[in-house]
N, C-alpha and C positions, 0 to 999 in steps of 0.2 A: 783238667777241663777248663775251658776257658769263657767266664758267665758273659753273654749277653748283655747290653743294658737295657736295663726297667725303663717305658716311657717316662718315669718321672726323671731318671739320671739323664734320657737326650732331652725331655725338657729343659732341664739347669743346666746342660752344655750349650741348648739353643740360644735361650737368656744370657745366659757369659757372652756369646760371642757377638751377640747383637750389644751388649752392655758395652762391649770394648772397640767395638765398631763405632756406637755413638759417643765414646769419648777419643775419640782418634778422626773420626770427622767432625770438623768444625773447622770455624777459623780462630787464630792464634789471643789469645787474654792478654790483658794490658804485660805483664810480665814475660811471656815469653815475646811479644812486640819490641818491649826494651829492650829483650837479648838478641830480637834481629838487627835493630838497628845499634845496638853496642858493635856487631862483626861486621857493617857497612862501615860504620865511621874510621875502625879498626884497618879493618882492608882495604880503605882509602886511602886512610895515611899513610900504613905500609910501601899500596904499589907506585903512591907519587914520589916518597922517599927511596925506597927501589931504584925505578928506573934512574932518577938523577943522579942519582951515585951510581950507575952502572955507567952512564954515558959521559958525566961530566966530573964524577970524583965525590969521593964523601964529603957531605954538607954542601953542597954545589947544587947550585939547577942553572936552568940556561938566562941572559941576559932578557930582557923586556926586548929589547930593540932588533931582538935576532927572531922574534917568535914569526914574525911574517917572512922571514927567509926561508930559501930552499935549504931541506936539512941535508947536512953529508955526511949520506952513512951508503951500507953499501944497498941495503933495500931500502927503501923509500917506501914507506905506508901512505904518504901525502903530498903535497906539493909544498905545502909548507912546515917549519917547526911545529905550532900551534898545535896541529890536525896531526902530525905525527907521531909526536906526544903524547898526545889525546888519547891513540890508541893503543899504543902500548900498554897505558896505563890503567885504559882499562881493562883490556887484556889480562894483567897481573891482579887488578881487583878481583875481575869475576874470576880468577882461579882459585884465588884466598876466599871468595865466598861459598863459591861452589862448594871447596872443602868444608869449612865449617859451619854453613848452615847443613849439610847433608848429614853430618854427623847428628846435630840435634830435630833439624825439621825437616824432613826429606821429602813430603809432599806438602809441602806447604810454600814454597819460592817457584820461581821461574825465572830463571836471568834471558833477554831478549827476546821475550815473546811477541809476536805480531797479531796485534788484534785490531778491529774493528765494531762498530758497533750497527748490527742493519738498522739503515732509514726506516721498514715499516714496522717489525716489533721492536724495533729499541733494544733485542737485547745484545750483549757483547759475546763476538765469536772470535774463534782463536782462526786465524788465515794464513793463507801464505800470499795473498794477495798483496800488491805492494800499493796500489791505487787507493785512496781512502780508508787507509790503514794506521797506522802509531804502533812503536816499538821499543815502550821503556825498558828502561836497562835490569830494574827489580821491581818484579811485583811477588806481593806475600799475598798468599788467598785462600781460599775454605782447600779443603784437605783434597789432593786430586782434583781441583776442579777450579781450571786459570782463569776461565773467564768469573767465576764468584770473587769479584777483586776485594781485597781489606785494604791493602794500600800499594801505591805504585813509589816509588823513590830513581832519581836521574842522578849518573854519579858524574861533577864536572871539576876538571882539573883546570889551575889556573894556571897560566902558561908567561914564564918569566919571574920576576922579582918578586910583582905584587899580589903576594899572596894574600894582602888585607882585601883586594877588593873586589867593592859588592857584586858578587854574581847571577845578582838580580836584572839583567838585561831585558830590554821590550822582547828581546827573540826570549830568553827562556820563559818571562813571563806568559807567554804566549805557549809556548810551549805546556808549560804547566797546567795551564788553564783546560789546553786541548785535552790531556792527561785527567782530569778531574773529570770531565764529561761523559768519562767510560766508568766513569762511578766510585763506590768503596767507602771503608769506613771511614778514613782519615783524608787530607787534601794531601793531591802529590806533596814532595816533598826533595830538594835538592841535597845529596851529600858531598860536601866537598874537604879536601884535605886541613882547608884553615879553619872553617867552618862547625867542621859536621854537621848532625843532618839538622837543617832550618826547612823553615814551611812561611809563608806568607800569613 
């Protein structure tokens, strides 16, 4: 014979599951933050180190002076090296992210979501609108829920020699800025291979 449960045993199953509900929504603690951005900075260097050794040879990347030329390969993603580059790379990041945040946070990231923010409530909607929209590359946010942003992070690769330098340009700064106005707990934040992740 098979008992029934007593209202008190679906009450404490009700309780459980509400109890493991409220600690699975939320957004992510200073600690598990550090282990998002340990696998950004991680899968950055990776796919810049990647792809240059796939296309130029181990410990190789391309010349400074070649980044504005037409690359020759046999698909073109760009017109130029720079932009070519660019995407590959990240390409191979967000697959290295994809993997391992999914393994630990799997409703808690988004890689290229398109959002906006409406003019009259101010609040931030997820879109497929391209017109008055933004499309960072990573945003980490409350649990299921893209638009509750915690923070946004843009993955940039430097393209040629100079890997020292500052990626801090009037376009990303601008960029970034745009990026902060859709809100969150931290200021965007750039991850790049020499770098890692910096914030203004």
């Amino acid at each position: 014979m098979v008992r029934s449960a007593t209202g008190f045993e679906k009450v404490v199953r009700t309780v459980d599951a509400l109890r493991g509900f409220i600690t699975v929504s939320r957004f992510l603690d200073e600690a598990q933050k550090a282990a998002v951005e340990d696998v950004l900075r991680n899968c950055v260097r990776e796919a810049n180190t990647k792809v240059d050794d796939e296309l130029f040879g181990k410990g190789r990347s391309l010349p400074a002076s070649e980044c504005e030329k037409e690359p020759i390969v046999a698909k073109k993603l760009a017109s130029d090296w720079r932009r070519h580059l660019g995407k590959l790379k990240h390409s191979a990041a967000f697959e290295c992210i994809e993997r391992r945040l999914a393994e630990k946070f799997p409703d808690n990231f988004s890689i290229e979501p398109r959002l906006r923010k409406d003019e009259f409530t101010q609040e931030v909607l997820l879109t497929d609108r391209r017109a008055g929209s933004l499309k960072p590359d990573i945003v980490i946010h409350f649990t299921r829920n893209i638009t509750r942003i915690q923070c946004i992070y843009d993955l940039k690769f430097p393209c040629g020699y100079a890997v020292g330098a500052n990626p801090w340009s009037d376009e990303v700064i601008s960029q970034m800025r745009s990026y902060g106005e859709l809100g969150g707990e931290c200021p965007p934040a750039l991850v790049t291979p020499q770098f890692g992740v910096v914030r203004r």
